[in-house]
C-alpha positions in Angstrom: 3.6 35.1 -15.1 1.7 32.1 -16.4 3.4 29.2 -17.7 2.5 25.7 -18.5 4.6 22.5 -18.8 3.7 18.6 -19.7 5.5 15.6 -19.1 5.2 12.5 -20.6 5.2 9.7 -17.9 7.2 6.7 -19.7 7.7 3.1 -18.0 10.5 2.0 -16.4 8.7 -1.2 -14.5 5.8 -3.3 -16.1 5.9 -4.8 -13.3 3.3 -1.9 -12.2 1.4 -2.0 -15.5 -1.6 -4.2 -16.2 -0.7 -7.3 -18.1 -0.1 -6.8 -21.7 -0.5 -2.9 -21.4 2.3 -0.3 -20.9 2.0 1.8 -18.3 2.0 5.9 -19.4 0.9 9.5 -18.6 1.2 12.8 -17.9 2.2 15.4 -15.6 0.6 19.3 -15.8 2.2 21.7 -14.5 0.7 25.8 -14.5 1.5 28.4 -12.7 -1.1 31.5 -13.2 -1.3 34.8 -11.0 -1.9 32.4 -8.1 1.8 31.7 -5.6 1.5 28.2 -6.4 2.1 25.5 -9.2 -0.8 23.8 -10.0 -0.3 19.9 -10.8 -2.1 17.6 -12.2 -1.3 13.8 -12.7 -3.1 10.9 -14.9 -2.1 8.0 -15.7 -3.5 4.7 -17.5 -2.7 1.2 -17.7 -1.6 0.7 -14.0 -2.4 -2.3 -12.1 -4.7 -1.6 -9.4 -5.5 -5.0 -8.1 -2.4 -5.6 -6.1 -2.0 -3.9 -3.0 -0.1 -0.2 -2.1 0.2 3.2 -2.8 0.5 5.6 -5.7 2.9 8.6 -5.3 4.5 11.1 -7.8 7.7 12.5 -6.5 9.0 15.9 -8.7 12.3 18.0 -8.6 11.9 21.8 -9.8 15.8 22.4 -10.3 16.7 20.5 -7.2 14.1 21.4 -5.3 12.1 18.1 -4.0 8.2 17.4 -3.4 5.9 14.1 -3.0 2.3 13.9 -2.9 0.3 10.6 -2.3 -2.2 10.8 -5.2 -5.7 9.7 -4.3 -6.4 8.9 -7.7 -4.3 7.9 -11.0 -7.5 9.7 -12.8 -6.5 13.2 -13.0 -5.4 14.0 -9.4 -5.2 17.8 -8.7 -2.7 19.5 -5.7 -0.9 22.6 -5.7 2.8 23.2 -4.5 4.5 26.4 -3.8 5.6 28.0 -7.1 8.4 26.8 -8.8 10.3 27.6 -11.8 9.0 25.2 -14.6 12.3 25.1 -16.9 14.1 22.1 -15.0 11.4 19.2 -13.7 12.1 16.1 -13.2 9.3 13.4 -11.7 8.9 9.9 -10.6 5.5 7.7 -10.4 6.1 5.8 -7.3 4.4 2.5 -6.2 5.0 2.0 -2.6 4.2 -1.3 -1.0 6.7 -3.4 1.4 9.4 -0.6 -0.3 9.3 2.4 -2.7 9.4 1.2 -6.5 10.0 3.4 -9.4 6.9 2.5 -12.0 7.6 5.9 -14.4 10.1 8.9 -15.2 9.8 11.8 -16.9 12.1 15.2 -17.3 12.3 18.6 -18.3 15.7 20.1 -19.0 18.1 18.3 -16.8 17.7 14.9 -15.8 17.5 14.6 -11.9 15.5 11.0 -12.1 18.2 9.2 -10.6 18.6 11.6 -7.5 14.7 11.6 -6.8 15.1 7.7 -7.3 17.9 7.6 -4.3 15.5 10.0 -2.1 12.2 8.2 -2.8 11.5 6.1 0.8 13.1 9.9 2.6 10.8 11.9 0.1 7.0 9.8 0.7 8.0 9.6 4.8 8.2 13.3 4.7 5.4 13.9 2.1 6.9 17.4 2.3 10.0 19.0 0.4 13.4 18.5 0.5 16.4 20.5 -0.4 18.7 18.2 -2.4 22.8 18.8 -2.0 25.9 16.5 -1.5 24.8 15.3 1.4 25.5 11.2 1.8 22.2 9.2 2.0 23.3 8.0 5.6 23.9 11.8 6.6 20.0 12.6 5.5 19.3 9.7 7.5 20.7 11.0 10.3 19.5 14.6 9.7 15.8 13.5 9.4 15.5 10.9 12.5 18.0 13.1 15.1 14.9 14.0 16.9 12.7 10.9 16.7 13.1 9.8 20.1 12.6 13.1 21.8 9.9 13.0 24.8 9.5 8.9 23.3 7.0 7.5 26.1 7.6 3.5 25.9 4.4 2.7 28.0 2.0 4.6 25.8 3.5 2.7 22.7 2.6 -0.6 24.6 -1.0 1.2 25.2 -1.1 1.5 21.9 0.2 -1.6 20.4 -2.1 -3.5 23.1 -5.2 -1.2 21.8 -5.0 -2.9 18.5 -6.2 -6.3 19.3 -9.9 -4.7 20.2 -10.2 -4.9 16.5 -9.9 -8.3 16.3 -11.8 -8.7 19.3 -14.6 -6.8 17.3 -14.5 -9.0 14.4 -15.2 -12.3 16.7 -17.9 -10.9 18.0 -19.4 -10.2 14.6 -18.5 -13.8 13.4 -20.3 -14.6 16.2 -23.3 -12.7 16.1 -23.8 -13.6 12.3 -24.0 -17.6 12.9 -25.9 -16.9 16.1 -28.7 -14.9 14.5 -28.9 -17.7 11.8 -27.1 -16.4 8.8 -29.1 -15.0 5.8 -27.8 -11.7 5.2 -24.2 -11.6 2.8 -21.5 -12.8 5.2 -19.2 -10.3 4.2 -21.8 -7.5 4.2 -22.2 -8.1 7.7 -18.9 -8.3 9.6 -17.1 -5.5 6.6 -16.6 -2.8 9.1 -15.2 -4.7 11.7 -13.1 -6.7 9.4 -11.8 -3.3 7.6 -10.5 -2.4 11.0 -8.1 -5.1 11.6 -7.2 -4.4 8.2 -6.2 -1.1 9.0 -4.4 -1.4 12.9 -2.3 -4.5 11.2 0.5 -4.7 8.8 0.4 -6.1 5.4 1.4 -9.9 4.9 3.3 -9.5 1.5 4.2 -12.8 0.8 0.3 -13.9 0.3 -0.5 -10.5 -0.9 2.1 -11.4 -4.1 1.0 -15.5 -3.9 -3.3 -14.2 -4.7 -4.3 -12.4 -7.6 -6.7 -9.2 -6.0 -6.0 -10.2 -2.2 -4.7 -8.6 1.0 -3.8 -10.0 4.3 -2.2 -8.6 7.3 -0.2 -10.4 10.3 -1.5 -10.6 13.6 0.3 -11.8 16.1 -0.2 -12.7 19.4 0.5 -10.5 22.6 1.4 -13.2 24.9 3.4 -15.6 22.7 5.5 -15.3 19.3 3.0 -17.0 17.7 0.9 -14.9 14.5 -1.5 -15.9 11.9 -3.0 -14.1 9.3 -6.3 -12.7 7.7 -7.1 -12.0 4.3 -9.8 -11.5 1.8 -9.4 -12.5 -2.3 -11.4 -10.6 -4.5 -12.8 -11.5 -8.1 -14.4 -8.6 -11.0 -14.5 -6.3 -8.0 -16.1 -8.4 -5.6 -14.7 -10.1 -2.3 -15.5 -13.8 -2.6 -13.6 -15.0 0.4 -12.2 -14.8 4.0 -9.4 -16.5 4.6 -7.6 -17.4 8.0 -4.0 -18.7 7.8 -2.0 -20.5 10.3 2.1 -21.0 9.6 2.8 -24.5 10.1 4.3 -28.0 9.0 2.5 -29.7 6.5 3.2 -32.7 8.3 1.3 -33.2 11.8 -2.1 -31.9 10.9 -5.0 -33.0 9.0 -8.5 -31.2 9.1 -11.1 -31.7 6.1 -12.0 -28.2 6.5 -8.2 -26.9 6.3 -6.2 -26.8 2.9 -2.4 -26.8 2.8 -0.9 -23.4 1.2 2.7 -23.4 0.1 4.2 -20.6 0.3 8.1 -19.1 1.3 9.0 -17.7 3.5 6.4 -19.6 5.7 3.7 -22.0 4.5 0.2 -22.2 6.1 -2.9 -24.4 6.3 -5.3 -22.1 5.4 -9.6 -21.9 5.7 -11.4 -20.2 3.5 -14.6 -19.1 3.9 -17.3 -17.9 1.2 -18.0 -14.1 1.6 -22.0 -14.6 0.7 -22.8 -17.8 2.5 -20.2 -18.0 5.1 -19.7 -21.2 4.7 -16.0 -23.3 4.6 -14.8 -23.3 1.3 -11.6 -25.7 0.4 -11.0 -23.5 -3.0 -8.6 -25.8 -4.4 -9.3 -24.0 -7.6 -6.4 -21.1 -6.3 -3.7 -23.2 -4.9 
């Protein structure tokens, strides 16, 4: 039987809208002659410069879901069919954590469970059967078979197998200033930098510091030493590379090198323009 349902998306964070706007949207939901609900999900005035992912998590009468959305512009998936008459959702931004940007509800208000299930919900991407179970005993249920069959050396392998991203990227560096330059610095080294982007974690505490930036942490294999590599952006465009070591302010002094306060650690950092490739001290941002 066909039926059809909208919710209005309403904020519960501007921290997740862009600044002055309200965040707000809507959920469809249809089911036709098809087994499945169709959704669809838009949503306008989010903040897409900082860094992370958009997820909408829904309850059909208990009944839990999360999809990662690959677009806030009218994203399309379909879930097995559910009874529309109770629906409950949550727009989730996920970065370091799972944050709650937007609620909305059909019939009774299960907001506040989907809120307690959000980091279980987006690590299973799948569904979820809510009852009285205790947080810590869902916990439990979900990771009892984690380590099965856990093979330590081929995590090593695979940690280890990382760094030939970075190795990658110096060669690049290289190869640009050894050919002489001339082409767009960043146009030339972007697929090798996007990999260490992608085999590294997120540096959040810079990532928050820059407006449109993202950098990861890269440590070292053979020490506990780390330092970190980022890009900042401006109207859409990168504009520059920037390499961070954590360190003292006093001790050091480089002309080339500018002094970045930050918590929990604070850097001397080098910046490098994304056309030219030349060192940039961008005093302008600090």
């Amino acid at each position: 039987m066909y039926s059809k349902r909208v919710l209005i998306l309403q904020q519960s964070s501007k921290r997740f809208a862009e600044r002055g706007k309200e965040l707000c949207g809507l959920i469809k939901l249809i089911n036709n002659s098809k087994d499945t609900t169709d959704v669809t999900v838009f949503v306008t005035n989010a903040d897409l410069v900082n860094f992370g992912e958009w997820w909408v998590a829904l309850s059909f009468n208990r009944v839990c879901f999360a999809r990662q959305l690959s677009t806030l512009n009218n994203c399309t998936f379909a879930l097995p069919q559910q009874d529309l008459d109770i629906v409950s959702a949550l727009l989730i931004k996920r970065e370091d954590k799972c944050y709650e940007a937007a609620r909305a509800y059909l019939g009774d208000n299960a907001c506040d469970s989907l809120n307690r299930q959000m980091e279980f919900l987006l690590r299973d991407a799948g569904s979820v059967e809510s009852d009285k179970a205790t947080p810590y005993e869902k916990f439990v249920a979900s990771t009892a078979d984690y380590y099965d069959g856990l093979d330590v050396n081929k995590l090593k392998i695979n940690a280890d197998s990382r760094y030939k991203s970075v190795s990658e990227y110096s060669d690049a560096f290289e190869r640009y200033y050894a050919t002489g330059g001339g082409a767009e610095y960043y146009e030339s080294v972007k697929a090798e930098i996007g990999k260490v982007f992608t085999q590294f974690p997120p540096y959040y505490p810079l990532i928050r510091k820059y407006k449109g930036s993202f950098f990861v942490r890269i440590d070292f294999p053979s020490s506990d030493k780390y330092f970190v590599l980022g890009v900042l952006e401006k109207k859409g465009q990168i504009k520059y590379i920037c390499y961070g070591l954590p360190a003292e302010k006093e001790g050091f002094s480089d002309k080339d090198f500018v002094y970045v306060e930050d918590s929990p650690v604070s850097f001397w950092m080098l910046f490098q323009d994304a056309t030219t490739g030349q060192i940039s001290a961008l005093n302008e941002l600090l």
